[in-house]
C-alpha positions as CSV (number, residue, x, y, z in Angstrom):
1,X,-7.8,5.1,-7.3
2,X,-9.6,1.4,-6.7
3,X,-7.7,-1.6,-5.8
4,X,-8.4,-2.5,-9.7
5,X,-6.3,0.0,-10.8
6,X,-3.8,-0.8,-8.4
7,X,-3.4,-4.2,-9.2
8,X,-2.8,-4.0,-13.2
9,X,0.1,-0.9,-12.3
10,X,1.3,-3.9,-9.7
11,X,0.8,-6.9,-12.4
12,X,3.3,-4.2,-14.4
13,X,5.9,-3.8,-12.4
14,X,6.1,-7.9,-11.5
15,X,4.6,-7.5,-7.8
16,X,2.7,-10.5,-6.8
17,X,0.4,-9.1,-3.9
18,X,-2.5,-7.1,-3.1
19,X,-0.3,-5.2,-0.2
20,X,2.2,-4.9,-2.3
21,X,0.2,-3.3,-4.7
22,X,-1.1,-0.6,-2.7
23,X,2.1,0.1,-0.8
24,X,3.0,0.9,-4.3
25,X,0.8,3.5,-5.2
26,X,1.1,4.9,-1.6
27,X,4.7,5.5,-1.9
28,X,5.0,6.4,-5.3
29,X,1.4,8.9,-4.9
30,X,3.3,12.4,-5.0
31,X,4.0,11.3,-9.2
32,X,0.8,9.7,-9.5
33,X,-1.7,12.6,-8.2
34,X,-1.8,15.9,-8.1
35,X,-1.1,17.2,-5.1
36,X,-4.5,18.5,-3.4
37,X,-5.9,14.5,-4.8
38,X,-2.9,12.2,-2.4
39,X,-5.6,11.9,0.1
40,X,-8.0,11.3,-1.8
41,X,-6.7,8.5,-3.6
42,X,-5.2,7.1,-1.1
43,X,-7.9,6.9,0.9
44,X,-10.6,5.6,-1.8
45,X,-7.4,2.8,-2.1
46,X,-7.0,1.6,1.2
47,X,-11.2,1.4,1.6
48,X,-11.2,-0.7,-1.3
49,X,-8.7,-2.7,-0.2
50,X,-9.8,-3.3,3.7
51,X,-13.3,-3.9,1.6
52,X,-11.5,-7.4,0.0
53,X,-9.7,-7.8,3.2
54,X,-6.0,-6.5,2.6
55,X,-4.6,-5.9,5.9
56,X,-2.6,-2.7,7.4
57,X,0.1,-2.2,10.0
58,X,-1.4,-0.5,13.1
59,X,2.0,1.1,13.3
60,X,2.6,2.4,10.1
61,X,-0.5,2.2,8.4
62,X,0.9,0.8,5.1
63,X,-0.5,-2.6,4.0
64,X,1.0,-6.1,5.4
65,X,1.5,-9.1,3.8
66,X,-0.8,-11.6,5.3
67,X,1.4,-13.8,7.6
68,X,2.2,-10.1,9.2
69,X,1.1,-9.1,13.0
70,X,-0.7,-5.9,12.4
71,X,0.8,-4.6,15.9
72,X,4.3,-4.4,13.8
73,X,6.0,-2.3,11.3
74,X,5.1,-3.0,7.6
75,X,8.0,-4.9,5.5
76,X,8.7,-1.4,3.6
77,X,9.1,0.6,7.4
78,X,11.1,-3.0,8.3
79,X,13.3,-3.2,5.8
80,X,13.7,1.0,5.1
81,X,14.3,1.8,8.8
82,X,17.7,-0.8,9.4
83,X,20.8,0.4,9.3
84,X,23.0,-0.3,6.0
């Protein structure tokens, strides 16, 4: 998948960002490809979008928005990972 294709499933369901756009797809992957194709995808996806400068947790390796530190969880890992 291409950051392209990424951003008009994003555009759809009212996400503003291009990290937001491919943590998307990354966490909803196991419904989008078939099974033998997640790495695949994923991986053509996050090239393209380091290639337009979308940056990616060092910790998690899920895109951050860009005010993040890339030495620190994602906002998905952030917010997923604290208690209720």
């Amino acid at each position: 998948m291409n950051l392209a294709e990424a951003l008009e499933i994003a555009d759809i369901c009212g996400l503003e960002t291009k990290a937001e756009a491919v943590n998307n797809i990354i966490i909803h992957s196991v419904n989008l490809f078939m099974y033998e194709e997640i790495n695949k995808e994923i991986g053509e996806l996050v090239d393209d979008a380091k290639a337009v400068g979308v940056k990616f947790s060092n910790v998690c390796g899920h895109a951050i928005l860009d005010e993040a530190d890339s030495n620190e969880l994602c906002y998905m890992c952030r917010n997923i990972g604290r208690p209720l």
